[in-house]
MARVOLUM-740937 format. One record per residue: residue in three letters; x, y, z of N, C-alpha, C, CB in turn. Coordinates in steps of 0.2 Angstrom, whole numbers, padded with zeros to 4 digits, always signed. Glycine has a CB too. Layout:
BEGIN
ALAXYZXYZXYZXYZ/...
This chain:
BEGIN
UNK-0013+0100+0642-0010+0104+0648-0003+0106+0645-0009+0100+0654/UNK+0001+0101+0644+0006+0103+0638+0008+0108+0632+0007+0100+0636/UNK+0001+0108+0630+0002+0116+0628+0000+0121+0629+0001+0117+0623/UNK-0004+0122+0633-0007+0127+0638+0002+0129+0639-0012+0124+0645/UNK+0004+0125+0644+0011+0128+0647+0014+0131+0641+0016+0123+0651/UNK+0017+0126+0636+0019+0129+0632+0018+0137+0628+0018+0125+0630/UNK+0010+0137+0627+0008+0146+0626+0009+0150+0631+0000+0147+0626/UNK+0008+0149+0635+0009+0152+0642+0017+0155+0642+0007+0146+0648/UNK+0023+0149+0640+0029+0151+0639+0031+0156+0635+0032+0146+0638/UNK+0026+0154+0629+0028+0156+0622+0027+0166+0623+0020+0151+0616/UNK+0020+0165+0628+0019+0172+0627+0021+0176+0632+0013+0175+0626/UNK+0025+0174+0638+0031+0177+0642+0037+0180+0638+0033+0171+0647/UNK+0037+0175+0632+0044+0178+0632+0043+0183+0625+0051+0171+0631/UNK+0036+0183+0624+0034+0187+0617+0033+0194+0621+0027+0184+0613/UNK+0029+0195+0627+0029+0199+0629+0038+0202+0632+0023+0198+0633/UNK+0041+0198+0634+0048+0203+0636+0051+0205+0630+0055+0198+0639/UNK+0050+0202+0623+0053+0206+0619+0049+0210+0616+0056+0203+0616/UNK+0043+0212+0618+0039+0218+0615+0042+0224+0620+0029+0216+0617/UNK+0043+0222+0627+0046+0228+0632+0053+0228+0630+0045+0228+0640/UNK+0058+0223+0629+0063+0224+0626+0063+0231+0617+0066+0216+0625/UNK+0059+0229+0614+0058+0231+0610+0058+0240+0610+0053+0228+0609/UNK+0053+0240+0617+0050+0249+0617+0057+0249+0621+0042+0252+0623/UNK+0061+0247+0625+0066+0248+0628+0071+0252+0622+0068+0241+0632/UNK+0071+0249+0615+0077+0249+0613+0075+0257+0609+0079+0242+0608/UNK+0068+0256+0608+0066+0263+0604+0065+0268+0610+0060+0263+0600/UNK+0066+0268+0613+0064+0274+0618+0073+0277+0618+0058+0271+0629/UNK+0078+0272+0618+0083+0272+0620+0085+0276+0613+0086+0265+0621/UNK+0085+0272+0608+0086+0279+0601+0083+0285+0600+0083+0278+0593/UNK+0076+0287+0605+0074+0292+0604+0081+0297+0608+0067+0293+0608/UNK+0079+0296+0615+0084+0300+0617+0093+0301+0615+0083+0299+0624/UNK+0095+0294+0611+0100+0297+0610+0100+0299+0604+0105+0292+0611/UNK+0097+0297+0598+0096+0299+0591+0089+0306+0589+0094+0292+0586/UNK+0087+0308+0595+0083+0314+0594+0086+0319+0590+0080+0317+0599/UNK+0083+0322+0584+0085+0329+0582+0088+0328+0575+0090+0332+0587/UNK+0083+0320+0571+0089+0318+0564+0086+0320+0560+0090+0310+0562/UNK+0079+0324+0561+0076+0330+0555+0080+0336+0555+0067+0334+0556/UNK+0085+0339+0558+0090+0344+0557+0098+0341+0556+0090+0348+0563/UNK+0098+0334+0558+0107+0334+0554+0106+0329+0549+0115+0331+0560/UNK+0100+0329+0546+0102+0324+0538+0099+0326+0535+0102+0317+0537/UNK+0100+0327+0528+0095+0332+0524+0091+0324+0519+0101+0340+0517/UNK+0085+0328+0517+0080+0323+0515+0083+0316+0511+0076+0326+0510/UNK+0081+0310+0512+0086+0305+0507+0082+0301+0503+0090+0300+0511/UNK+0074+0304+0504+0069+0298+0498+0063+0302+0497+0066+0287+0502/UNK+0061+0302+0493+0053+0305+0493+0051+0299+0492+0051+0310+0487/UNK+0045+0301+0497+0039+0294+0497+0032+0295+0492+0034+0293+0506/UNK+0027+0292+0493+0021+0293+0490+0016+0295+0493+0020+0289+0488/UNK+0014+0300+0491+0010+0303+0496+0002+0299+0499+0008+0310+0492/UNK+0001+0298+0504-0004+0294+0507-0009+0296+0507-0004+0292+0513/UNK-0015+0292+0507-0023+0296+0506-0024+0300+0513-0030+0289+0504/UNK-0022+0299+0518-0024+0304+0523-0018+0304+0529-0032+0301+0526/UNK-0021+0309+0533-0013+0311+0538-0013+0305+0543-0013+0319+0542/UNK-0005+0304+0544-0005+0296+0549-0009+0297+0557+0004+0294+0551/UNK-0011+0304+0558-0016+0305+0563-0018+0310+0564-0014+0303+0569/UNK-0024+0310+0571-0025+0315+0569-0024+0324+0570-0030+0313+0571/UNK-0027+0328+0566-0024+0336+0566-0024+0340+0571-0026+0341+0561/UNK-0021+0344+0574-0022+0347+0578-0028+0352+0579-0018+0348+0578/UNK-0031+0354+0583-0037+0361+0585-0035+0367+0580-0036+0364+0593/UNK-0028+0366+0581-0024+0374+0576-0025+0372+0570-0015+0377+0577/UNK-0025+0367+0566-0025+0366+0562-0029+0368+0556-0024+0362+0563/UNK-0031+0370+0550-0036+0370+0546-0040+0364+0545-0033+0371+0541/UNK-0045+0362+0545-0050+0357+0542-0050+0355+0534-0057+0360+0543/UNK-0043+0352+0533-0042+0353+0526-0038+0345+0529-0037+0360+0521/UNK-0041+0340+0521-0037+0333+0523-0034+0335+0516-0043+0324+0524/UNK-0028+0325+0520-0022+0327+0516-0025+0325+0506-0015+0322+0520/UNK-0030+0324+0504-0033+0323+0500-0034+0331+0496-0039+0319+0502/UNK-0034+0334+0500-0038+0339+0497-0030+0345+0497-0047+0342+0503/UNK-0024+0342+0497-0019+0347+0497-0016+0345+0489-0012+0346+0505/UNK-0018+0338+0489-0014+0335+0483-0016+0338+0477-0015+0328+0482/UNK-0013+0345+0475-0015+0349+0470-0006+0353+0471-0025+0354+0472/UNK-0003+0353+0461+0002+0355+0462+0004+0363+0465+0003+0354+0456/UNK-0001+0366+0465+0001+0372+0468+0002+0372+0477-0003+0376+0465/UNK-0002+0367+0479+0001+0365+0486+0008+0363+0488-0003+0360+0488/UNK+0011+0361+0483+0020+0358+0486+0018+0353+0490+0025+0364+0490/UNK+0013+0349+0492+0012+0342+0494+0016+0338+0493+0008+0339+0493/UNK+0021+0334+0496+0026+0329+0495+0027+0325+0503+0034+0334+0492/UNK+0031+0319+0502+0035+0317+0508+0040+0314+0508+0032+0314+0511/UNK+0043+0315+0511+0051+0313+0513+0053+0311+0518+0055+0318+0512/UNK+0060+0307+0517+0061+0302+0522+0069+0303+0523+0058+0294+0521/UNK+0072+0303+0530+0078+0301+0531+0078+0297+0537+0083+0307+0530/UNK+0086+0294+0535+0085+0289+0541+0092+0286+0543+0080+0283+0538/UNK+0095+0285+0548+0099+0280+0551+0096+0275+0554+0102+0283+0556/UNK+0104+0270+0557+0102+0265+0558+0096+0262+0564+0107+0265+0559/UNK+0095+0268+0568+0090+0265+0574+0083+0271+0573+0095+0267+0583/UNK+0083+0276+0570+0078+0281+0567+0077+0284+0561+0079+0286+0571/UNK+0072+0285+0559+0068+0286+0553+0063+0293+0555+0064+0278+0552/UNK+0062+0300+0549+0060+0303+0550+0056+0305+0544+0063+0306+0552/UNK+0049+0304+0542+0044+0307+0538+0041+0313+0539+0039+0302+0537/UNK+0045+0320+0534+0042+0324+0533+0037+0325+0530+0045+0326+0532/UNK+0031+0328+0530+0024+0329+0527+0023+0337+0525+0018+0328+0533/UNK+0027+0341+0522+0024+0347+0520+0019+0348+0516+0028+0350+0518/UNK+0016+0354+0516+0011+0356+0511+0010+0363+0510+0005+0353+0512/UNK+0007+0365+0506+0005+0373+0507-0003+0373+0507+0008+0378+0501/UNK-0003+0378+0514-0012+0379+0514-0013+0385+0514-0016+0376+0520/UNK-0014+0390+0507-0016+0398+0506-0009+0398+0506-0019+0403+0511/UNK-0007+0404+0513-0001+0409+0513+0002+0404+0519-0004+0419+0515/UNK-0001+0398+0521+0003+0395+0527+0004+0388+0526+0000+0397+0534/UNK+0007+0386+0531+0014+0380+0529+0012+0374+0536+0025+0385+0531/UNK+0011+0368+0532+0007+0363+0537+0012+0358+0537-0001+0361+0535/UNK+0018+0356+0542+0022+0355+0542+0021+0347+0545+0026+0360+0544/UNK+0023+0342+0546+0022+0335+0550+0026+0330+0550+0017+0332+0550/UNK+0028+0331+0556+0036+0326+0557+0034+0319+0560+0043+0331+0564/UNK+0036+0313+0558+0035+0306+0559+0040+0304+0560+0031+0303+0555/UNK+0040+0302+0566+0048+0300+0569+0046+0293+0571+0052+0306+0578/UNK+0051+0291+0569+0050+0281+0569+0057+0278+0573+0050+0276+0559/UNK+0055+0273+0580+0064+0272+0581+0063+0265+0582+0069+0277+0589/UNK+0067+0262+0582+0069+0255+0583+0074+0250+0579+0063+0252+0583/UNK+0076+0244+0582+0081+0242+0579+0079+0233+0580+0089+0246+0582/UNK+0079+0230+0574+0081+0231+0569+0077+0235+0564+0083+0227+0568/UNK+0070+0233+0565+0063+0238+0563+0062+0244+0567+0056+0234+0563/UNK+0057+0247+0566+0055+0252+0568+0049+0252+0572+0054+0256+0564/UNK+0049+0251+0579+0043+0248+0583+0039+0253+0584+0044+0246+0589/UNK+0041+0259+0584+0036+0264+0589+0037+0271+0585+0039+0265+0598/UNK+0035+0276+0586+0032+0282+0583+0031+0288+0587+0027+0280+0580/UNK+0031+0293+0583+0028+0301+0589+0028+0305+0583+0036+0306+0598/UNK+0022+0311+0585+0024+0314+0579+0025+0319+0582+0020+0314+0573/UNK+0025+0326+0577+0027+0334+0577+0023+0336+0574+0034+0338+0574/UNK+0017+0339+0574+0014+0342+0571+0017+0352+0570+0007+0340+0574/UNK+0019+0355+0565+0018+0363+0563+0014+0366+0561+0020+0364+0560/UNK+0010+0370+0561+0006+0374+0558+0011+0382+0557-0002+0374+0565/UNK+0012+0384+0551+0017+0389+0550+0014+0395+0547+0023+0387+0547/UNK+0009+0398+0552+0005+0404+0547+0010+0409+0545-0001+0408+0552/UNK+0005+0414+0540+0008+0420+0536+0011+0425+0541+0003+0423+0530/UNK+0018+0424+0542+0021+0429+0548+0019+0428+0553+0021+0437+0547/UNK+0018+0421+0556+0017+0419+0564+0020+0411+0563+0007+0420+0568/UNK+0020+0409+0569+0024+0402+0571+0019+0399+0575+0031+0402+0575/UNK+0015+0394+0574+0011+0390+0578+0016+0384+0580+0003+0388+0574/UNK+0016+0381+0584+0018+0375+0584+0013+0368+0587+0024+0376+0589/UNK+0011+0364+0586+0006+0358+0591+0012+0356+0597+0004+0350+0585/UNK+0008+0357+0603+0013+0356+0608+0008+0347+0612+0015+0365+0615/UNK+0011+0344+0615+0009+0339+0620+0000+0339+0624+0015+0341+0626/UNK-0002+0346+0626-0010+0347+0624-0013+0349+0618-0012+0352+0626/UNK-0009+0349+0614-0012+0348+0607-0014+0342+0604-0009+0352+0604/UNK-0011+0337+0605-0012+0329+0602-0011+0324+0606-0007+0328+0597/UNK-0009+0327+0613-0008+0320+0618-0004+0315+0619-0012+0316+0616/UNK-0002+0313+0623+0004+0307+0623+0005+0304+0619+0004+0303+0627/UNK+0000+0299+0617+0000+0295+0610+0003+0298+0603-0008+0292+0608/UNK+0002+0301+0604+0004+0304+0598+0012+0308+0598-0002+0310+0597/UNK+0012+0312+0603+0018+0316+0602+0024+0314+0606+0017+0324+0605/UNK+0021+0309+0610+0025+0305+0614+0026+0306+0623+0033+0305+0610/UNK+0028+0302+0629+0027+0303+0633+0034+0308+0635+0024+0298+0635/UNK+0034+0315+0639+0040+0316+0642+0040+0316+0650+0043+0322+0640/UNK+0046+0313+0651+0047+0310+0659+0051+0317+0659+0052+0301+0661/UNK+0049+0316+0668+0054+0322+0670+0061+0322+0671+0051+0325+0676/UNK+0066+0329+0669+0072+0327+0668+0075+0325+0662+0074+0323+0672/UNK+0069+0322+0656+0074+0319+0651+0073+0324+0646+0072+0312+0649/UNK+0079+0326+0645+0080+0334+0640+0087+0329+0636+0084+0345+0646/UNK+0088+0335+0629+0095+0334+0627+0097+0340+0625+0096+0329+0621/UNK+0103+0339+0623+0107+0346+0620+0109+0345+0614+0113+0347+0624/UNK+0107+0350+0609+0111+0349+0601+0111+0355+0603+0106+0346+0593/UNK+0115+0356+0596+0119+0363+0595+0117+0366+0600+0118+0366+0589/UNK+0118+0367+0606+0117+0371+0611+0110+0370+0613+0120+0379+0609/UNK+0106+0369+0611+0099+0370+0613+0098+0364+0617+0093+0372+0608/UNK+0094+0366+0622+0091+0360+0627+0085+0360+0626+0093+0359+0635/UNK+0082+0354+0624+0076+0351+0624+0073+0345+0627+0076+0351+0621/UNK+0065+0347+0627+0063+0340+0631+0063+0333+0626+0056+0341+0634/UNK+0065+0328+0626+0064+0320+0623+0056+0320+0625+0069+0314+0627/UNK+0053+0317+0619+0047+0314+0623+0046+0306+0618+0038+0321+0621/UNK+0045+0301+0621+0048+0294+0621+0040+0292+0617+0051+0290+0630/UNK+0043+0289+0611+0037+0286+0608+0034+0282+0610+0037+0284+0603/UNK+0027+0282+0608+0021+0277+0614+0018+0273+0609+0014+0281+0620/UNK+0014+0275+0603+0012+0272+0598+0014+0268+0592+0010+0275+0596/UNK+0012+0260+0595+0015+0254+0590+0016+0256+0583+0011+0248+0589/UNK+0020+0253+0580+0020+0251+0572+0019+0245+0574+0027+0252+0565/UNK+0014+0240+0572+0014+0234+0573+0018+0230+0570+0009+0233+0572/UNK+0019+0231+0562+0021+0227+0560+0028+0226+0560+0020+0228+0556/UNK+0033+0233+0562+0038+0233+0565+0041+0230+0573+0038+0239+0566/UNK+0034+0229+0578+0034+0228+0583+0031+0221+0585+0032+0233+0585/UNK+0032+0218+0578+0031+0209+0578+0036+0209+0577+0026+0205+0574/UNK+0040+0211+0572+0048+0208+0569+0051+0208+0575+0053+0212+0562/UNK+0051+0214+0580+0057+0215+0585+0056+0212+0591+0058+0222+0588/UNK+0049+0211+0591+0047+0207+0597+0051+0198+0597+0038+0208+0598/UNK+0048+0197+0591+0049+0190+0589+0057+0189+0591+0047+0189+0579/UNK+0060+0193+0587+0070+0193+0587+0072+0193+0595+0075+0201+0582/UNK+0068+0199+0599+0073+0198+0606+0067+0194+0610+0078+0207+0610/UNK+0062+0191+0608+0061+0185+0610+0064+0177+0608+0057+0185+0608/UNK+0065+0178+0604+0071+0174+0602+0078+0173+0608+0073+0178+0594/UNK+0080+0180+0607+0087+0183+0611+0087+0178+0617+0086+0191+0614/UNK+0079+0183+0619+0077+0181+0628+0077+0171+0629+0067+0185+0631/UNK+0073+0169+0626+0074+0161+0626+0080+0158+0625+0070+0159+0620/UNK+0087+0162+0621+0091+0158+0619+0097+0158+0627+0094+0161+0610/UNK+0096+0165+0630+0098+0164+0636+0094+0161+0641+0100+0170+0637/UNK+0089+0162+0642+0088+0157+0648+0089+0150+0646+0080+0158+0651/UNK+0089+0149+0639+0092+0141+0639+0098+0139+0639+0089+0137+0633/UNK+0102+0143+0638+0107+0145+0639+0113+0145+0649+0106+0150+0635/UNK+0105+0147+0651+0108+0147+0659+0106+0142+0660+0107+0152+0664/UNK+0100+0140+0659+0097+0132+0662+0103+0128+0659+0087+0129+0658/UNK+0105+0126+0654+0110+0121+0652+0116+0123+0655+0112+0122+0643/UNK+0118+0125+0658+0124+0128+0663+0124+0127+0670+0125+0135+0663/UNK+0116+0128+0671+0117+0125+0678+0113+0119+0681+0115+0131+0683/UNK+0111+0115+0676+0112+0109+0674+0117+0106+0676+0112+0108+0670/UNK+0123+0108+0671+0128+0105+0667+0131+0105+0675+0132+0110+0660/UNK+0133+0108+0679+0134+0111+0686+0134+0105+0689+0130+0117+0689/UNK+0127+0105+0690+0124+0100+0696+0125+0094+0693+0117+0101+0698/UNK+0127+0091+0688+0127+0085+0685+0136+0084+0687+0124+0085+0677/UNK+0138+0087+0687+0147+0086+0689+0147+0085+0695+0152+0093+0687/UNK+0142+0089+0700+0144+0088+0708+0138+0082+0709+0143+0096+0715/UNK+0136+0078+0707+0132+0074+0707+0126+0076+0710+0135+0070+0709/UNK+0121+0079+0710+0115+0082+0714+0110+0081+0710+0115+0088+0717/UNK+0104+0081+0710+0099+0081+0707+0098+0088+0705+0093+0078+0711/UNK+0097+0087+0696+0097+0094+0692+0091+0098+0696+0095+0093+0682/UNK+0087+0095+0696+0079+0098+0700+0080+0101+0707+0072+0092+0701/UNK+0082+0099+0711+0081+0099+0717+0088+0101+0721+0077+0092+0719/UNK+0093+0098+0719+0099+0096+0719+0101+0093+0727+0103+0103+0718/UNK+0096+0088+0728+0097+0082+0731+0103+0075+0730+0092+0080+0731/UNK+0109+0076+0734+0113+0070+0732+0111+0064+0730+0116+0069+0735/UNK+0112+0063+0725+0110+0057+0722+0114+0050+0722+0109+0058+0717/UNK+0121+0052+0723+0126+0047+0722+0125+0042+0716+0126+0042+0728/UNK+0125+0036+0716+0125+0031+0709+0117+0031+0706+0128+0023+0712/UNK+0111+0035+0711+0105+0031+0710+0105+0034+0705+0100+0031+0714/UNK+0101+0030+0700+0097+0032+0695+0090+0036+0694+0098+0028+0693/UNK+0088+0037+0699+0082+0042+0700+0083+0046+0709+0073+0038+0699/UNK+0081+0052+0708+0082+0052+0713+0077+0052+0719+0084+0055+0712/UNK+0081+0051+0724+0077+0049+0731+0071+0053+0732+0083+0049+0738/UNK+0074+0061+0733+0067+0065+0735+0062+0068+0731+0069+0069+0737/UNK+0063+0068+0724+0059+0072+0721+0055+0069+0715+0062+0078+0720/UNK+0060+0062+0715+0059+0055+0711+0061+0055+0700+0048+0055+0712/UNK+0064+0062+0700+0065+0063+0695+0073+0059+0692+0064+0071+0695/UNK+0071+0056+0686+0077+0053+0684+0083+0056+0683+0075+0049+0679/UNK+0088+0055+0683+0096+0056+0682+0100+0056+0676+0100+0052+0686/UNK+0100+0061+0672+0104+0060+0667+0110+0057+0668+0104+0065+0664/UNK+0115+0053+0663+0118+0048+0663+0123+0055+0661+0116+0040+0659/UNK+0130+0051+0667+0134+0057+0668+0137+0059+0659+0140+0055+0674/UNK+0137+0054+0655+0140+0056+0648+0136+0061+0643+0141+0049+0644/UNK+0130+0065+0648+0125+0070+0647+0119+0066+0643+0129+0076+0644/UNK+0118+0064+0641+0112+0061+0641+0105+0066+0644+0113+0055+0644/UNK+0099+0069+0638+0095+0073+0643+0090+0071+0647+0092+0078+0641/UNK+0090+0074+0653+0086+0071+0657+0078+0071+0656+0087+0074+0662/UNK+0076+0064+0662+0068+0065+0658+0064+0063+0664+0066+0058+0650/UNK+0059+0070+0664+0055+0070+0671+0051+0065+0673+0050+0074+0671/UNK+0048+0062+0678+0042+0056+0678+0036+0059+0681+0044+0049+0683/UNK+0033+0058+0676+0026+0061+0678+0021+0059+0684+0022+0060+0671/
């Protein structure tokens, strides 16, 4: 039964820090959106055997296997700050330009994701919009949440799709967080009731007894000594 509860605690406070987690990235989206135009490339990566999802309707029926040929200009690149991370995907397909932005936010890892898909035909501009790939993918936008860069206002659309691996490290740490504060207020208001003499549990006066009257649980010894339930 004891460790039942125990799991049970365990994964209360794993799950607050999974929504702390999206909390924190949804929070970089909208204040750090827009870091593929104010920081110019800082790493080339290696190019992956296929695209991190899937292409759009506009797209060509071409995988990213089949671009990896030098006269395509296939490459990828990455810049990044402290709370966001952006993987560019260009390539050349014919006379037109298959562009795919991978926007990563979180802190201290990177929990969550959205992409941009481009399609940049010869003398037209296709863009992949929100019916074209779907919430998971491009991310979700709430009404009212726009930003302003250089004069342009745009909509935020708040990443929805995990990085897992990202989103165990973050979860774990402000799991951690969340646990160290509620043990942190439980030891305080403890510490409280043990000074006005009342039962830490119940906060029934207790006076000199050594367990208490109503709820039968024993009294830590005022020189703090921790208390110990009776089963």
């Amino acid at each position: 039964m004891k460790v039942l509860c125990a799991a049970i605690f365990a994964s209360l406070f794993l799950a607050g820090g999974a929504v702390v987690s999206y909390g924190v990235a949804w929070w970089a989206a909208y204040r750090f959106d827009g870091l593929e135009v104010r920081l110019p490339p800082s790493e080339t990566l290696a190019v992956p055997d296929e695209w991190p999802m899937p292409m759009p309707d506009e797209w060509p029926p071409v995988s990213i296997v089949q671009l990896q040929d030098p006269s395509r200009r296939l490459e990828v690149t990455r810049e990044s700050d402290a709370m966001s991370e952006v993987r560019h995907y260009t390539a050349m397909y014919k006379d037109d330009h298959l562009y795919l932005h991978e926007t990563r936010f979180g802190w201290p890892a990177r929990a969550a994701c959205r992409f941009n898909p481009i399609y940049q035909k010869f003398r037209s501009f296709v863009r992949g919009g929100p019916t074209d790939i779907g919430p998971w993918f491009r991310g979700l936008h709430l009404v009212n949440a726009t930003r302003t860069f250089r004069g342009w206002t745009e909509p935020v659309y708040f990443p929805l799709r995990p990085i897992w691996s990202g989103l165990i490290i973050d979860s774990t740490l402000y799991a951690g967080l969340l646990f160290g504060a509620y043990a942190f207020v439980g030891f305080t208001i403890r510490a409280r009731r043990m000074r006005r003499g009342v039962c830490v549990r119940c906060q029934y006066p207790v006076g000199i007894s050594p367990v208490c009257t109503e709820c039968g649980m024993s009294i830590p010894k005022r020189g703090g000594a921790a208390a110990k339930e009776i089963a």
